[in-house]
LOKOL-107869 format. One record per residue (C-alpha): residue in three letters; x, y, z; residue number from 0. Coordinates in nm, 3 decimals, padded with zeros to 5 digits. Example, Ala and Ser with C-alpha at 12.3 -4.5 7.8 and 13.67 -1.06 7.14 Angstrom:
BEGIN
> rest;px;py;pz;nr
> ala;01.230;-00.450;00.780;0
> ser;01.367;-00.106;00.714;1
//
This chain:
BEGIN
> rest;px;py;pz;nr
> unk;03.537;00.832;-00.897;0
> unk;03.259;00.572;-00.811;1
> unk;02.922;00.738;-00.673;2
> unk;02.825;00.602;-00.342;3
> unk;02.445;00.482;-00.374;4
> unk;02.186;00.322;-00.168;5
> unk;02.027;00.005;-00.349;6
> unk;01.695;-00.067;-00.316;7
> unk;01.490;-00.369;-00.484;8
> unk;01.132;-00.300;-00.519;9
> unk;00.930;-00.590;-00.558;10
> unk;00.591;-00.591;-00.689;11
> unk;00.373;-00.863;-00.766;12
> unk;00.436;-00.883;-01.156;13
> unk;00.768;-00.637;-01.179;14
> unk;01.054;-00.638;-00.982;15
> unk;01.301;-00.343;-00.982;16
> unk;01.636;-00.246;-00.855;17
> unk;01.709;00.131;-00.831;18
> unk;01.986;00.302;-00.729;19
> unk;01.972;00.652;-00.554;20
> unk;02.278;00.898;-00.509;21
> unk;02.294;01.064;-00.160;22
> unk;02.049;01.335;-00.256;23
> unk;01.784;01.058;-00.342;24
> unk;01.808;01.150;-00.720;25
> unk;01.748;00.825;-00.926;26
> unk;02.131;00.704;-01.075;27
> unk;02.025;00.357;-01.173;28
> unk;01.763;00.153;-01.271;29
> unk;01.700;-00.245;-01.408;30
> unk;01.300;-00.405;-01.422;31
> unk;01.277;-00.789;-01.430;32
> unk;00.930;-01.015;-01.437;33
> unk;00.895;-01.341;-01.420;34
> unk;00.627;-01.608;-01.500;35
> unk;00.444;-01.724;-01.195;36
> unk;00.448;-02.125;-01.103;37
> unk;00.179;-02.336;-00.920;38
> unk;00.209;-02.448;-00.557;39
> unk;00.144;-02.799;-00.478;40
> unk;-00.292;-02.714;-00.526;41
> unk;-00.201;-02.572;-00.892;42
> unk;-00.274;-02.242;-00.756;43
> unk;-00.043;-01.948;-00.899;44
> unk;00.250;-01.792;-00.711;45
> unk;00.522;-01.621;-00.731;46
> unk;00.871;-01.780;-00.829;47
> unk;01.088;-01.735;-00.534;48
> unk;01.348;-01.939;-00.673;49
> unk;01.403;-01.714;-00.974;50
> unk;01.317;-01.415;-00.810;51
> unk;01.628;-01.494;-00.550;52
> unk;01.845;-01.570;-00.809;53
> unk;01.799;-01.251;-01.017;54
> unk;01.844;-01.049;-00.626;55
> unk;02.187;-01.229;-00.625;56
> unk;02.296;-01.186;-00.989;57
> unk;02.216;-00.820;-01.013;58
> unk;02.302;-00.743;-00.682;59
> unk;02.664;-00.833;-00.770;60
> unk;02.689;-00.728;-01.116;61
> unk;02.600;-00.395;-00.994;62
> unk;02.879;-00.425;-00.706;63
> unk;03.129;-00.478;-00.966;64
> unk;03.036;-00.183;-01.166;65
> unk;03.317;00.048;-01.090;66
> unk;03.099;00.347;-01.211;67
> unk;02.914;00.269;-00.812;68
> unk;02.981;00.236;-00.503;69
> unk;02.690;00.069;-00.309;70
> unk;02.692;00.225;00.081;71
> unk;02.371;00.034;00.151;72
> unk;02.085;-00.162;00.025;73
> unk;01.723;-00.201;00.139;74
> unk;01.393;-00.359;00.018;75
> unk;01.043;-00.296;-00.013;76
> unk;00.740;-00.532;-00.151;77
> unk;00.375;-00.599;-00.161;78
> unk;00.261;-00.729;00.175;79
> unk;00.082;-01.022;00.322;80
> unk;00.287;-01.291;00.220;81
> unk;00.534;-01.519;00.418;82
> unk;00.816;-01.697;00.322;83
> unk;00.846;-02.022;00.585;84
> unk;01.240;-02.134;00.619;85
> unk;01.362;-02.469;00.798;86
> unk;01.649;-02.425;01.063;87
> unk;01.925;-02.426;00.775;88
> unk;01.718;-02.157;00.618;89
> unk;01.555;-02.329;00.316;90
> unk;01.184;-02.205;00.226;91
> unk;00.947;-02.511;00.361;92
> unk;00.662;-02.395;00.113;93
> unk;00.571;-02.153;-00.199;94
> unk;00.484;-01.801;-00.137;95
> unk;00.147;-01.828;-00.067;96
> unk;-00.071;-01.606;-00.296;97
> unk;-00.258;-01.382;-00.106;98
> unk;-00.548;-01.418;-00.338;99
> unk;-00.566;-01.781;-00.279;100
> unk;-00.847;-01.916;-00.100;101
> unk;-00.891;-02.136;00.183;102
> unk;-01.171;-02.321;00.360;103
> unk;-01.378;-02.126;00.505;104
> unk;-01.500;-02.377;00.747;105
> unk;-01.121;-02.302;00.900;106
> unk;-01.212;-01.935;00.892;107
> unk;-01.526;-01.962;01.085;108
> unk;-01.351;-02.192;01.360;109
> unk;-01.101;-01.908;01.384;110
> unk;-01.346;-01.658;01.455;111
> unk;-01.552;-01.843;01.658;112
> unk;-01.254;-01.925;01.876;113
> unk;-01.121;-01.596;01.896;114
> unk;-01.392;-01.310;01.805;115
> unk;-01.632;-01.214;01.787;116
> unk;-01.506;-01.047;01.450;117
> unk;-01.606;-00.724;01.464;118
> unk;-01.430;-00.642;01.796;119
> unk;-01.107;-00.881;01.698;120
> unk;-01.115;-00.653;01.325;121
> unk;-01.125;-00.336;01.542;122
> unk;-00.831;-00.431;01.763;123
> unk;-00.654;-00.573;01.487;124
> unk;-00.702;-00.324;01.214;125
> unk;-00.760;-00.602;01.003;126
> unk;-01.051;-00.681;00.807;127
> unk;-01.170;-01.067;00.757;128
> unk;-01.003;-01.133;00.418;129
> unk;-00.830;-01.487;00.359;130
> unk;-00.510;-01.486;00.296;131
> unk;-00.489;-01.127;00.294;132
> unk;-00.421;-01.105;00.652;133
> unk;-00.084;-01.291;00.653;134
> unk;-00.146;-01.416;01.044;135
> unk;-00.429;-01.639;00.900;136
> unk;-00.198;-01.840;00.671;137
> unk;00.040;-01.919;01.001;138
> unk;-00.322;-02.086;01.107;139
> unk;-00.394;-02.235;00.798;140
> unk;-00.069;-02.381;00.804;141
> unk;-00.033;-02.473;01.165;142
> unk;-00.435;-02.669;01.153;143
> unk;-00.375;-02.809;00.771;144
> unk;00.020;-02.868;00.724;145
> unk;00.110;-02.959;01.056;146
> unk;00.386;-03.197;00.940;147
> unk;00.548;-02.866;00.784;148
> unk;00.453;-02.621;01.074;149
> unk;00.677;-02.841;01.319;150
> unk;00.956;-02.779;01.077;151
> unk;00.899;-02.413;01.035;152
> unk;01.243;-02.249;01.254;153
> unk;01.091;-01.863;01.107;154
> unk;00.817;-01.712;00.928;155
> unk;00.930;-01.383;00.775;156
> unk;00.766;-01.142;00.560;157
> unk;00.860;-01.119;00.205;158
> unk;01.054;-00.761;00.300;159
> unk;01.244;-00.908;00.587;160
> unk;01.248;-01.252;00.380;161
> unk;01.482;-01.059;00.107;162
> unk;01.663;-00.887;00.412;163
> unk;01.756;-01.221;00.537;164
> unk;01.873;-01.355;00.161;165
> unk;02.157;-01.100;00.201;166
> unk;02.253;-01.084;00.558;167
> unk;02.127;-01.437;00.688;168
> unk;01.947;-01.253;01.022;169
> unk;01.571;-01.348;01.111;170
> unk;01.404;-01.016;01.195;171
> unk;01.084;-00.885;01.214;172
> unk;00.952;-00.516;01.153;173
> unk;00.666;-00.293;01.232;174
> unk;00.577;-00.240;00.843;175
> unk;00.491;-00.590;00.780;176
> unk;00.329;-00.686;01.097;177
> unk;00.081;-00.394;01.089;178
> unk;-00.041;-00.408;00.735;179
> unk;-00.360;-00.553;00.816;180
> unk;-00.175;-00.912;00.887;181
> unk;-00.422;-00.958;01.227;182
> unk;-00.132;-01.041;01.411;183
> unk;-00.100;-00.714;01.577;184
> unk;-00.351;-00.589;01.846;185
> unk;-00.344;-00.207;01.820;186
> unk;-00.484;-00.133;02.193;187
> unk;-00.197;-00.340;02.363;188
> unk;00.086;-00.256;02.074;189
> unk;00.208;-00.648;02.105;190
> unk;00.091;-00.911;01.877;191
> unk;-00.223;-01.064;01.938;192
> unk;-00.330;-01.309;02.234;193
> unk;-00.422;-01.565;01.945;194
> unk;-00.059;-01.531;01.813;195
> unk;-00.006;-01.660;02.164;196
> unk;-00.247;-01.919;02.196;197
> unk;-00.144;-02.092;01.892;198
> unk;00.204;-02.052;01.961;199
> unk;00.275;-01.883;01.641;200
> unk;00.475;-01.636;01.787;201
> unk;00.770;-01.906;01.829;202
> unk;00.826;-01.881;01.456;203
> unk;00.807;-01.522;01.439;204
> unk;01.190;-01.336;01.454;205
> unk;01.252;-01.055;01.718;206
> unk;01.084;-00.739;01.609;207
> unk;01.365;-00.431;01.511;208
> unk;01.285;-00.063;01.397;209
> unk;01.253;-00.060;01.033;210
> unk;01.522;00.137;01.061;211
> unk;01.818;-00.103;01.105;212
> unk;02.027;-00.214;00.949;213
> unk;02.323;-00.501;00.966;214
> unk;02.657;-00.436;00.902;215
> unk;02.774;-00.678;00.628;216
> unk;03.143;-00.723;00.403;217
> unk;03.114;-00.796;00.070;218
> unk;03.436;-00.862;-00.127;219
> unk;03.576;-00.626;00.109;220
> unk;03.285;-00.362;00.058;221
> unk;03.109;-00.285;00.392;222
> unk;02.768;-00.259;00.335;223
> unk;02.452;-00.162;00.509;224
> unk;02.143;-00.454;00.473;225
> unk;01.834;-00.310;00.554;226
> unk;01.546;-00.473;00.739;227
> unk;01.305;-00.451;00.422;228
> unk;00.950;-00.235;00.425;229
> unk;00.570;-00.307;00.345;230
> unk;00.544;-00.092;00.021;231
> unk;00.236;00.123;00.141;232
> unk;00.418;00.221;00.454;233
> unk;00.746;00.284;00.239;234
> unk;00.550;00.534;00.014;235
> unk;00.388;00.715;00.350;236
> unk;00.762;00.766;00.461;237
> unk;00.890;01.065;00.245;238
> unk;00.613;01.266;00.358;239
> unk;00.606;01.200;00.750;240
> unk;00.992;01.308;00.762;241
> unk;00.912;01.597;00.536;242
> unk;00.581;01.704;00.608;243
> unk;00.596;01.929;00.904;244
> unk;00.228;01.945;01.037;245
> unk;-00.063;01.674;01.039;246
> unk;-00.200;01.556;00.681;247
> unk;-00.376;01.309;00.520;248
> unk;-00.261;01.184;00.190;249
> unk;-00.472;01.001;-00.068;250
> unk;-00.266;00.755;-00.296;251
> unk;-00.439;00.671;-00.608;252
> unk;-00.488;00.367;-00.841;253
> unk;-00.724;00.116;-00.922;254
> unk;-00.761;00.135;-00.537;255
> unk;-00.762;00.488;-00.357;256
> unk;-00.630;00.467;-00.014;257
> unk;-00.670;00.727;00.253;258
> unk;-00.391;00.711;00.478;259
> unk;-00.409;00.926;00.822;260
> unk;-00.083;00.856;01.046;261
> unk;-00.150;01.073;01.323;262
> unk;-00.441;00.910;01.468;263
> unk;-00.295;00.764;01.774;264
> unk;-00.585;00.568;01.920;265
> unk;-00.744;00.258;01.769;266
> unk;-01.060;00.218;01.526;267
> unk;-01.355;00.232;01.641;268
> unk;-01.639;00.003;01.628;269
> unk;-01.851;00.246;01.404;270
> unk;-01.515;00.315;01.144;271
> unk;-01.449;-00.068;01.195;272
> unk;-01.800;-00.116;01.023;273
> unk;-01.746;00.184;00.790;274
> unk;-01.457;-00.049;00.651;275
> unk;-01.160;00.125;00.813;276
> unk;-00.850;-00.044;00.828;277
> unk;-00.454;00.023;01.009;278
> unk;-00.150;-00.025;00.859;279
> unk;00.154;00.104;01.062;280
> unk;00.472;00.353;01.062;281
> unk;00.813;00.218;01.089;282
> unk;00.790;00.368;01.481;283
> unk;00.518;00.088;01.534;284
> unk;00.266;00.382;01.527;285
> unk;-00.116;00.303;01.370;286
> unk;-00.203;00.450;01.030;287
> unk;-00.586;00.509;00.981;288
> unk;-00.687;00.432;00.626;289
> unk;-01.002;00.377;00.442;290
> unk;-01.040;00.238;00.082;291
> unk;-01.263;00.303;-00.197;292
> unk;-01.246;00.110;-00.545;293
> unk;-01.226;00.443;-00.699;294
> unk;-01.027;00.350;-00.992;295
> unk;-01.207;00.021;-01.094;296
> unk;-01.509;00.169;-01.096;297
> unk;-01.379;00.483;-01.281;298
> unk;-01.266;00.217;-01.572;299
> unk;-01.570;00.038;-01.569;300
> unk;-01.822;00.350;-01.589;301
> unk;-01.649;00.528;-01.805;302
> unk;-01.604;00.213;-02.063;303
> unk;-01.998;00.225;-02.055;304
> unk;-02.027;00.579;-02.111;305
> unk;-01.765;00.550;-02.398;306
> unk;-01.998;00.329;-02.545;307
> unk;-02.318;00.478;-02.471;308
> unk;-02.186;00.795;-02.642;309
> unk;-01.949;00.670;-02.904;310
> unk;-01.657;00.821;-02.825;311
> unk;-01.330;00.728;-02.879;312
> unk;-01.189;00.488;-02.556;313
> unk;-00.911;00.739;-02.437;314
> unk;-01.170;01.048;-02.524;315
> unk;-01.256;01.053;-02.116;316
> unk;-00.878;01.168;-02.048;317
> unk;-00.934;01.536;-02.273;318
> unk;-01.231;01.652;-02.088;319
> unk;-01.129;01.925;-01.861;320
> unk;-01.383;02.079;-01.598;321
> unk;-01.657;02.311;-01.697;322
> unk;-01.817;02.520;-01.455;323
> unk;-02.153;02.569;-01.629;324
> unk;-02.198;02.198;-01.641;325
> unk;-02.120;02.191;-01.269;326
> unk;-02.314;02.422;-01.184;327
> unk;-02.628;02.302;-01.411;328
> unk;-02.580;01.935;-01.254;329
> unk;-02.547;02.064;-00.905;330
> unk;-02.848;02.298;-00.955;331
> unk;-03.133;02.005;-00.906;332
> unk;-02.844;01.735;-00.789;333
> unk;-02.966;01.350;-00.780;334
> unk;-02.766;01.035;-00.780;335
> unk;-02.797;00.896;-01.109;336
> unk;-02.499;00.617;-01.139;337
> unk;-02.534;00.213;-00.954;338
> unk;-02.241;00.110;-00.890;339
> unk;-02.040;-00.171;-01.016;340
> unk;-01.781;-00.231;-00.746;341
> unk;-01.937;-00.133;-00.444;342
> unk;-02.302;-00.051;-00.298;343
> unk;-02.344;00.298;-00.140;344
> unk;-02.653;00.413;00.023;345
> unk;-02.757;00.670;-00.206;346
> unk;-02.691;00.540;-00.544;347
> unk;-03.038;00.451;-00.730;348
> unk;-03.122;00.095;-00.860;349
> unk;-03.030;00.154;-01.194;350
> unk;-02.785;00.391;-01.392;351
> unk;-03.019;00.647;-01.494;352
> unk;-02.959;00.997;-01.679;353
> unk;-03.119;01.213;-01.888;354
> unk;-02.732;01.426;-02.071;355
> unk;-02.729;01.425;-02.417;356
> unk;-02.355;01.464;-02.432;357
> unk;-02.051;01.278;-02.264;358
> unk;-01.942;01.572;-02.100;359
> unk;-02.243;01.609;-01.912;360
> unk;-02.224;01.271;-01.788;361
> unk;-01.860;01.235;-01.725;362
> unk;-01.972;01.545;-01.488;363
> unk;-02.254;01.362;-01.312;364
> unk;-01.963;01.064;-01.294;365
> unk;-01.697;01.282;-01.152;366
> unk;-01.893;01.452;-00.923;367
> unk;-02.074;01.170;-00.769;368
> unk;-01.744;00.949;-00.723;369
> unk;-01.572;01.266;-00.568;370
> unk;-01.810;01.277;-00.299;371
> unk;-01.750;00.937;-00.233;372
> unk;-01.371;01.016;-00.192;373
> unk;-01.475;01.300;00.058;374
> unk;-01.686;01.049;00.266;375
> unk;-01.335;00.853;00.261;376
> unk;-01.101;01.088;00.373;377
> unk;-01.350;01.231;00.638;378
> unk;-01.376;00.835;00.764;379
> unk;-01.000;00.873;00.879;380
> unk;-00.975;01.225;00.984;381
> unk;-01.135;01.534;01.094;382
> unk;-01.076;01.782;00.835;383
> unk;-01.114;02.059;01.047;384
> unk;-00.798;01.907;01.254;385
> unk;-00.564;01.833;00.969;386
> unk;-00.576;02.094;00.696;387
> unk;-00.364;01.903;00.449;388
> unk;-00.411;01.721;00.194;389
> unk;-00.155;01.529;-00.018;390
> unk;-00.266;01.328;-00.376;391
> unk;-00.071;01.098;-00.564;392
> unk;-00.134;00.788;-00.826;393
> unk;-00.317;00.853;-01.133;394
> unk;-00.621;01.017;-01.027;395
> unk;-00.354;01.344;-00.988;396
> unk;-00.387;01.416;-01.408;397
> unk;-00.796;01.407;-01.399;398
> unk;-00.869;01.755;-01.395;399
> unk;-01.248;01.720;-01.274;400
> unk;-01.107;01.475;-00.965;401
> unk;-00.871;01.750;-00.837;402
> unk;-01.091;02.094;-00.888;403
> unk;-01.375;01.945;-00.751;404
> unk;-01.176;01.747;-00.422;405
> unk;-01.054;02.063;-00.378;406
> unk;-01.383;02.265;-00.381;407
> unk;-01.557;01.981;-00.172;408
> unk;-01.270;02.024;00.095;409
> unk;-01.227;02.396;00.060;410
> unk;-01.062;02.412;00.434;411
> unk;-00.782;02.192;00.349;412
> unk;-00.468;02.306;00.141;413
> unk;-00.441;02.051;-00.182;414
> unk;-00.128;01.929;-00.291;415
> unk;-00.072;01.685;-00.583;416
> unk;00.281;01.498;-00.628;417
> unk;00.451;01.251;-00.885;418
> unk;00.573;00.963;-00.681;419
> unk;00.667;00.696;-00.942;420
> unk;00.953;00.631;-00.731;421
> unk;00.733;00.623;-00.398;422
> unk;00.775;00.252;-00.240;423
> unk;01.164;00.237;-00.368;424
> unk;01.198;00.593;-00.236;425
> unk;01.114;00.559;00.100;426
> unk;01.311;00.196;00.177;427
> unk;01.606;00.392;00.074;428
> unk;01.508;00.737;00.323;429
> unk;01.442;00.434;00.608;430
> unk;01.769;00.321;00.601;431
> unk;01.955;00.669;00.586;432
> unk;02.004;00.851;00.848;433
> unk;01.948;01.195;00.647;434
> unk;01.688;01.444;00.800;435
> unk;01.416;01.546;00.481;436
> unk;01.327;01.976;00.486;437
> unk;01.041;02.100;00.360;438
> unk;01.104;02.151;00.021;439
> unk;01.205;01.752;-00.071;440
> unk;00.837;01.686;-00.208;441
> unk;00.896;01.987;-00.448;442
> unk;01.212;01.875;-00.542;443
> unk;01.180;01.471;-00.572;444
> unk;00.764;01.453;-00.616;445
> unk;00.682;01.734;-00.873;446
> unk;00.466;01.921;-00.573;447
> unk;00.239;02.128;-00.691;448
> unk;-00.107;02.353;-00.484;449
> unk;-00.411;02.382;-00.591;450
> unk;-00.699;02.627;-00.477;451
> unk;-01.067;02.573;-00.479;452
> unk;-01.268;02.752;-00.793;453
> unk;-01.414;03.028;-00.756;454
> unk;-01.824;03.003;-00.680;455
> unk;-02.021;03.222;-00.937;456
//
């Protein structure tokens, strides 16, 4: 007997996977794909929508022929801040944009001057001035540079909803992808902004549906639920709100580290606005308070220099395990002894300056100083005296001096690490069930495991 699934294509900016989950979210299925980028019309490179909508198509019904499955429903979640533009008979007017791409920034200052000042329109935007990373600023781009292909513009969907649409042929939009620091979205009214307005961009932009609905579709005679797509970070945030009980804060880790705090109902402020603070939003349309700290670049690039500095083999950094008498000895007449690579912060000195003898010592000094910085991050977003849980994931979870010391630095709140490979692909497929999550899913789907603070000699 065929096992009903839920299909979910999770696209990422260089691989793009289908998975298929069995009604207990247990992974049944799974195919990877890349492709080579192409060049929009300024040689700039993109993604290859063409090819990527083929392979959606392709795999989507070889795996609907598979009598081994029986797909119930399928749902998508990708990287944010891009737009696919389609003509009234539904036709993509332009490439997907790279959000890396730059523009002129003689445009950008005319936008701000027009509709700032920039500090207040970040705050009540939750959006940061960063190009094309804010997806509302390539409508403008668009609208003041292309206007021969603005007029033709019917919709302007997000790449989630744009994948949505390639299956059910409905324009929607959705909270994810509007609130993931697009600055479209105006946080104090909870409607887009008045710029959106102004510029008559919101014309272009579909009606905005829960991120939970889905459409009804038959194909060969299989009815089908098509979700409307999810913003990846939001997707990954999911599994925990529906399981997690009381108030938390959970930390996902990478080359970025990302604070997220979703029960912080009330907009930035100016002060976290200037500390860097950003929103992204829940599929109820809800703000999520995050800050972000280059943790994981600058862990790379430190520790190549200390690898070299000490002569140690390149993946010697991931054996050292934390020692409490180095701790202790560091901690004992504490100064800042690292400048960083990635990022200024107001205590680090002018130069990288130590005095260890031995790597260990310094991956201490290391660990210790970008932990604190972590601390600062998470207290940015949340009062820790308020929300007494903590939730890590992303590869900072196997580095033993990251998690003992976290967890000693925020001794009031109860540490949790999980395994969330699955995370973004995970979460589209809980947002378009209709399944209630208990408390023990993270153990059972995300490896949970506690943590308690050492012991102080």
């Amino acid at each position: 007997m065929a096992k009903r699934v839920t299909a979910v294509f999770d696209i990422g900016k260089t691989n793009k996977k289908l998975f298929l989950f069995d009604k207990n979210y247990k992974e049944v299925y799974r195919e990877y794909a890349s492709f080579d980028e192409i060049e929009d019309e300024d040689g700039y490179p993109t993604e290859n929508l063409d090819a990527l909508k083929t392979w959606l198509k392709e795999l989507f019904y070889r795996v609907l022929k598979n009598e081994d499955f029986s797909i119930k429903a399928i749902n998508f979640s990708t990287y944010g801040a891009s737009f696919v533009h389609i003509d009234e008979n539904g036709n993509p007017l332009t490439p997907l944009y790279n959000y890396t791409k730059e523009i002129n920034q003689d445009l950008v200052d005319e936008f701000y001057k027009k509709y700032g000042p920039e500090l207040e329109f970040t705050r009540t935007t939750g959006s940061p001035k960063s190009g094309l990373l804010n997806s509302g600023m390539q409508l403008y781009w668009i609208k003041k540079t292309k206007p021969e292909i603005f007029k033709k513009i019917k919709y302007s969907l997000h790449l989630p909803q744009y994948l949505s649409y390639i299956f059910s042929g409905i324009p929607i939009s959705e909270y994810t992808s509007i609130g993931c620091h697009t600055s479209l979205w105006n946080y104090e009214t909870k409607d887009y902004h008045n710029w959106v307005y102004e510029e008559g961009i919101n014309t272009i932009l579909p009606p905005i549906v829960s991120t939970e609905t889905s459409i009804n579709m038959n194909y060969n005679g299989t009815r089908i639920k098509v979700g409307a797509g999810i913003h990846d970070s939001s997707s990954a945030l999911l599994p925990y709100v529906r399981s997690v009980k009381k108030p938390f804060v959970l930390v996902s880790t990478g080359t970025w580290s990302i604070a997220l705090n979703p029960f912080s109902d009330v907009p930035l402020t100016t002060e976290e606005t200037e500390a860097g603070c950003i929103n992204y939003m829940r599929i109820n349309g809800k703000p999520v308070k995050s800050s972000r700290l280059f943790l994981g670049n600058e862990y790379k690039l430190q520790v190549a220099e200390l690898t070299k500095k000490f002569n140690v083999d390149k993946d010697y950094h991931k054996t050292i395990e934390f020692d409490y008498d180095a701790y202790f000895e560091i901690i004992k007449d504490f100064h800042y002894c690292f400048k960083w690579k990635s990022f200024s912060d107001k205590n680090m000195p002018t130069k990288t300056s130590y005095s260890y003898n031995t790597f260990e010592h310094a991956y201490h000094q290391l660990m210790i100083e970008l932990v604190q910085l972590q601390v600062e991050s998470i207290k940015r977003i949340a009062n820790t005296y308020d929300i007494d849980r903590l939730y890590v994931d992303g590869g900072f979870t196997d580095n033993d001096l990251y998690i003992k010391l976290l967890s000693h630095y925020l001794r009031g709140m109860k540490l949790r690490t999980t395994k969330a490979s699955l995370g973004s692909a995970l979460g589209a497929a809980i947002a378009i069930s209709d399944a209630k999550l208990n408390s023990k899913f993270l153990k059972k789907n995300y490896a949970l495991k506690k943590h308690v603070p050492f012991i102080i000699k």
